[in-house]
Each structure stands twice: as C-alpha cells, then as structure tokens.
Residue, then its C-alpha position, 0 to 999 in steps of 0.5 A: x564461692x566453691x572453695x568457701x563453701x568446701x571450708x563451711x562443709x568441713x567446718x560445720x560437717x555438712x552438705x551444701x548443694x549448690x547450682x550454677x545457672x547458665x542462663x540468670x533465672x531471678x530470684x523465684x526460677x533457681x528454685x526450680x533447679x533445686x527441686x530435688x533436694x527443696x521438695x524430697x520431703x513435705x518439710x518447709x524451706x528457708x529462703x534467704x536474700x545472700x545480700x541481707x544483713x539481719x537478725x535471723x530469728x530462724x526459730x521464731x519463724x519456724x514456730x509462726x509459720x507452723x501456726x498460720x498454716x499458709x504456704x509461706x512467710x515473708x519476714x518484713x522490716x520497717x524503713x524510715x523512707x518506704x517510698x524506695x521499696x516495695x510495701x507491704x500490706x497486712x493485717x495487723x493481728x494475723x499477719x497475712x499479707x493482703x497487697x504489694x505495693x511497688x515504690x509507694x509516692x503516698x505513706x501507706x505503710x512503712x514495712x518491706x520485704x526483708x529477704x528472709x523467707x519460710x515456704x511450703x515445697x508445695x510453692x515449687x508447683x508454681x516455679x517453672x525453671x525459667x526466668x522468673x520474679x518470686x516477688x513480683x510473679x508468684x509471692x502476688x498470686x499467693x498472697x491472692x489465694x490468702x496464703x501468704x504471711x508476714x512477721x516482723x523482724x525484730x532487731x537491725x536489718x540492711x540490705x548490704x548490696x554496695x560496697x558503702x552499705x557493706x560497711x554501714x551494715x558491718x556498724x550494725x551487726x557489730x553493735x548487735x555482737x556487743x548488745x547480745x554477745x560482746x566477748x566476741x569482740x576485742x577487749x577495750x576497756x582493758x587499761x592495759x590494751x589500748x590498741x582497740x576503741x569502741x566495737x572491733x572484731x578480730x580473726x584468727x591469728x591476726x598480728x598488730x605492731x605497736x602503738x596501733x589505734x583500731x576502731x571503732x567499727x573495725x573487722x580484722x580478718x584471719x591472718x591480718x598483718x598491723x604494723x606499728x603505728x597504724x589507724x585503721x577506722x571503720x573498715x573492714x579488712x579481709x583475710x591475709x591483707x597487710x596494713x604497714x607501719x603508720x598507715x591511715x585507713x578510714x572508711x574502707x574495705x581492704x580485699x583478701x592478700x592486699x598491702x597498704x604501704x607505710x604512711x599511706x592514706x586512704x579515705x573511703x576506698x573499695x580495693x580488690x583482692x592482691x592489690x598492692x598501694x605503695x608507701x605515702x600514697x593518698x587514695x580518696x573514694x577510689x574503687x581499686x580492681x583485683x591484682x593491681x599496683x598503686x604507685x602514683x602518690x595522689x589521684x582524682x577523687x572518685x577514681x576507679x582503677x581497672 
C-alpha cells in the first residue's frame, strides 16, 4: 500500500498522510490518530468505506451538507434485500436521519449505509483513540442530537469485499465507463479489431497475441502479456501477469506478475501475486496463495493452496 500511494502522490502531485494502527481501533478510533491534519481547519472531511465501489458525487455532497448544516452526511443506497444490513430511517424531504436499525426480519425500509461520508472536524471531540464503532457508538448518538443527514446515492453501488463481489463490482463499474465515458474502453465495435467483446478496460503497455477473444467484462492491466489464442472472459487481470497461448480464463482474478500456462483453464479462480499455473492445467474455484507453483493437472474443486 505505501509503495502505490508514493505512485498516486507523484502521479496527482499530492500529499498523502497515512497511518499504521498498532492495535485495530474499527472504523470511527483512526480518526482520532488523524486528528492533526482532520481538524487543523474548521473544514469538513470525506470519509470513505476503501471497499466501496460507487459513483462518488463528491461535489453533490459537499453542496447538501453545506445547506442542512448538521455535523455529518451519510450517503445511503437502496438494496434489494435489506434484512442483511443495517437501515436507515430518515425523513423524506430533509434528509435527516431519525434511527439505525441493525438487520431488519420486517421491511421497514430499503436504504443502508453506503460508506461515503462528509463530517464536520467538530465530530473528532466525540472519537477517542481507542477502539470504536463509528456506525454503531457515535453516528446513533449524533443522529440523537438531530444532527445527522442522509442523501441518496444516485447511480450503482457494491461493497466489493470478497474477491467474487470484486469481480460483480468490476461488471458494474465497467458498464458506469460505457454509459458515462466509453472511450475509456477498448474499441468493439471496430470491424477490423475483433479481439474485444462487450465492455473491456486496457492498461498500459498491454500486448495481445493474435486471435485472442476478451471480454466482455474484462480489465487488463499495465504490462499485461496475451499470447495468441486466449479467452479471457469476466476476469480481472492485474498488472505485469502473463496469459499464454490458447489459454481459457473465465470468471478470475489473476494477481500481479502471475503465468497462466498454454492451454490451461480456469474457471472461477482467485490467484495471488507470482503465482505460476503450468501449461494444460484445469483449476475450478480454486484460491491460489502468493508465489506458488501450479503443477498438478486437476484438483478438487473449491481447493485452496497455501
């Protein structure tokens, strides 16, 4: 993480702080450990859920913070099935959030939390540097005070926790690029480049052999290796990985500097960085560890390799 984020300060030319708990203080106790550079000004702080795949309307939520004048605002989402989350309870036309009700068995209401939040420095009186809930010990007791609001969040949301929820929010968010920006996206609707189908995303640098299929829902990343012949179907493909000649890759995420050998196959995988899969082998929802060798042809489904 600290060599990415010396990348993104280069990158942007900016200055990112960030702190290593020595003890896990939940999600509202590292606040208190960013006290410094969170409340060095009477300006509101964004807040973010860093496994949270959404629209950010950043500037839509600055403005309607601003005009309630409560000391925070929680983003909420509408679920199909809220009974596994927590709900939410507002009024309608302010936004201000009247309960929190923990994993609901009767329908009350459909909206969560989504994990995006605006707040007040003022809210860093109330976070002591210990271990703490900020959605069950103190968002309650200002939401008590009248002080907390909610808006909703337009567009698409997932919380991309696990590794197959990675993957349906990476559907997601490549659908988002084609309604709102699809020249990001590889080109397939070219006659003359039939190597792409449906939505995929292309890093840097990336080389693809010849008579290839990708897609749809793919991301390649930078310095990706596509030899001739591969399919590579809904999967993610991080950066420096190889994919060899005629491979089959449906429904994975392949990890940084990792071989798919020619001819292999694999369906629903999870593999770790440097991971090395040997040609004509046949891995189904197998979770590969870091730096390991793949050599036997077929294992047990649902196989984790440590």
């Amino acid at each position: 993480m600290a060599d990415f984020l010396a990348k993104v300060e280069i990158k942007y030319g900016i200055k990112i702080h960030f702190s290593l708990e020595t003890v896990p203080l939940g999600t509202a106790g590292p606040l208190a450990l960013a006290k410094k550079w969170l409340g060095a000004d009477k300006s509101p702080f964004f807040m973010f859920n860093s496994d949270v795949i959404s629209t950010f309307p950043l500037a839509d939520l600055l403005k309607f913070h601003l005009s309630h004048g409560g000391e925070g605002t929680l983003m909420v989402t509408e679920v199909q099935d809220p009974s596994k989350y927590g709900v939410i309870l507002a009024d309608e036309k302010t936004g201000r959030i009247n309960q929190f009700i923990e994993k609901p068995q009767k329908f009350i209401s459909n909206r969560i939390n989504a994990g995006l939040y605006l707040l007040n420095p003022s809210i860093l009186s109330r976070i002591q540097e210990k271990p703490t809930s900020i959605e069950k010990d103190i968002f309650p007791k200002i939401a008590d005070e009248k002080l907390l609001y909610s808006m909703v969040l337009p567009g698409y949301w997932m919380d991309i926790g696990q590794p197959k929820d990675y993957l349906s929010g990476t559907v997601l968010h490549l659908k988002h690029l084609r309604d709102t920006d699809p020249k990001q996206l590889a080109d397939s609707d070219s006659k003359e480049n039939k190597t792409f189908k449906g939505n995929v995303l292309v890093g840097a640098n990336v080389k693809i052999g010849k008579n290839c299929e990708i897609g749809p829902d793919v991301v390649l990343g930078d310095d990706v290796v596509v030899d001739d012949g591969a399919r590579i179907n809904r999967t993610t493909v991080l950066e420096g990985a190889v994919v060899k000649k005629s491979a089959w890759v449906n429904n994975c995420i392949i990890g940084w500097k990792s071989t798919v050998g020619d001819w292999a196959r694999l369906e629903g995988c999870m593999i770790g960085e440097d991971v090395q899969v040997a040609r004509e082998i046949f891995l189904n929802e197998t979770t590969v560890l870091p730096h390991k060798g793949i050599g036997v042809t077929t294992l047990q489904a649902g196989t984790i390799i440590m």
